[in-house]
C-alpha positions as CSV (number, residue, x, y, z in Angstrom):
1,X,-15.5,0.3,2.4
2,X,-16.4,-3.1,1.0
3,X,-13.3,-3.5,-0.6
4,X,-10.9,-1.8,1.9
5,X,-12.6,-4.6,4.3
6,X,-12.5,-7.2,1.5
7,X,-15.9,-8.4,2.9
8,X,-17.1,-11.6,2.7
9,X,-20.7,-12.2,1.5
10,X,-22.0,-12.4,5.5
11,X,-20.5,-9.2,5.9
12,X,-21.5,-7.7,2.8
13,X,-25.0,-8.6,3.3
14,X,-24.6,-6.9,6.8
15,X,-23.6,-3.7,5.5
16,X,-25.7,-3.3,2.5
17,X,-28.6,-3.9,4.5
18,X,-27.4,-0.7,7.3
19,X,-26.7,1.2,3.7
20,X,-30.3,0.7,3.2
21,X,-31.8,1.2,6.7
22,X,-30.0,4.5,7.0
23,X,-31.3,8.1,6.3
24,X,-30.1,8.6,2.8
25,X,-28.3,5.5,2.1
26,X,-29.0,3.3,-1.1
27,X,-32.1,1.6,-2.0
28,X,-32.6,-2.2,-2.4
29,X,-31.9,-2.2,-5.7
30,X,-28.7,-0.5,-5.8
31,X,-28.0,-2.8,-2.7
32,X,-28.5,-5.7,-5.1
33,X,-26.6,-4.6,-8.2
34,X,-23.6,-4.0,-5.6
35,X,-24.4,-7.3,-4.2
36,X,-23.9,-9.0,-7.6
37,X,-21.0,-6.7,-8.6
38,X,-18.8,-7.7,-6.0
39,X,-19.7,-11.6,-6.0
40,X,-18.5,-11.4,-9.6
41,X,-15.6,-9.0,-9.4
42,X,-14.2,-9.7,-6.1
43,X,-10.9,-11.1,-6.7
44,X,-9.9,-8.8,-9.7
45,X,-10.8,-5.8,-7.2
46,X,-9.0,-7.2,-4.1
47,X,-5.6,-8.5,-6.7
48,X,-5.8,-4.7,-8.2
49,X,-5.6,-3.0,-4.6
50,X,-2.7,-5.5,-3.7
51,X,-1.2,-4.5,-6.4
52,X,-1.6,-1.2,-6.5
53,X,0.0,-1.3,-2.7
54,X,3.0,-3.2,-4.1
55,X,6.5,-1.1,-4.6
56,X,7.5,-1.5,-8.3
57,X,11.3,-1.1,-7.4
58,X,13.1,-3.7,-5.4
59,X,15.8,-3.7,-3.4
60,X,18.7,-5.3,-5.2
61,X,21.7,-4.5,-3.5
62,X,23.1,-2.3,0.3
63,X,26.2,-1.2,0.6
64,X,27.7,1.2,3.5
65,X,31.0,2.3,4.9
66,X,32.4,4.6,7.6
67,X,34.5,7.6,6.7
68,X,36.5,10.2,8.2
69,X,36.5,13.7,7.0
70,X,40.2,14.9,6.5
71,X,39.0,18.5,5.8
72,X,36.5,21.0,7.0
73,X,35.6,24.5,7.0
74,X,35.7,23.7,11.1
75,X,38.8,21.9,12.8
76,X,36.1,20.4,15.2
77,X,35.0,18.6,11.7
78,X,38.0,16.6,10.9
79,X,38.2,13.2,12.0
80,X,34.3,13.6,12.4
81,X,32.5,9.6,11.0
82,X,30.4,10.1,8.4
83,X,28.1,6.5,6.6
84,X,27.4,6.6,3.3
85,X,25.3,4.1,2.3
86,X,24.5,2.8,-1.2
87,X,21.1,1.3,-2.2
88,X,20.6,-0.1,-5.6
89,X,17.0,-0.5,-6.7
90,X,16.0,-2.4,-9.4
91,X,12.2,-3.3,-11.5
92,X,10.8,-5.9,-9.9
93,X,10.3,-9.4,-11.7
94,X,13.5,-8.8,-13.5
């Protein structure tokens, strides 16, 4: 939750201290150790999520075109459009 929200520390105060007030929630402790852990980690966690949600293929290159079937199994086929479209996908950052 605190990193899908990428809290700030209000808000993370805010939330550890409903964790705690809660039946079963965590104790001050743990409330502190995650306190500390996401002062000191938060911008590796919330640059590993971005990337994580990043495509690794790009979109290099769309082509398309119209064509016209000549044959078919069924004369109401012929003459019927079909697109074909081409995508080329390359790595991205090269």
């Amino acid at each position: 939750s605190i990193a899908s929200a990428d809290m700030d520390l209000n808000q993370l105060e805010a939330f550890l201290t409903a964790q705690t007030k809660k039946q079963g929630g965590i104790t001050a402790e743990q409330a502190a150790v995650l306190a500390k852990f996401w002062k000191n980690h938060r911008a590796k966690i919330h640059e590993s999520l971005i990337n994580q949600s990043c495509w690794d293929h790009v979109l290099r290159n769309i082509s398309w075109r119209v064509d016209l079937k000549a044959q078919s199994r069924h004369i109401e086929q012929i003459n019927t459009p079909v697109a074909i479209v081409e995508m080329e996908l390359g790595k991205k950052g090269q």
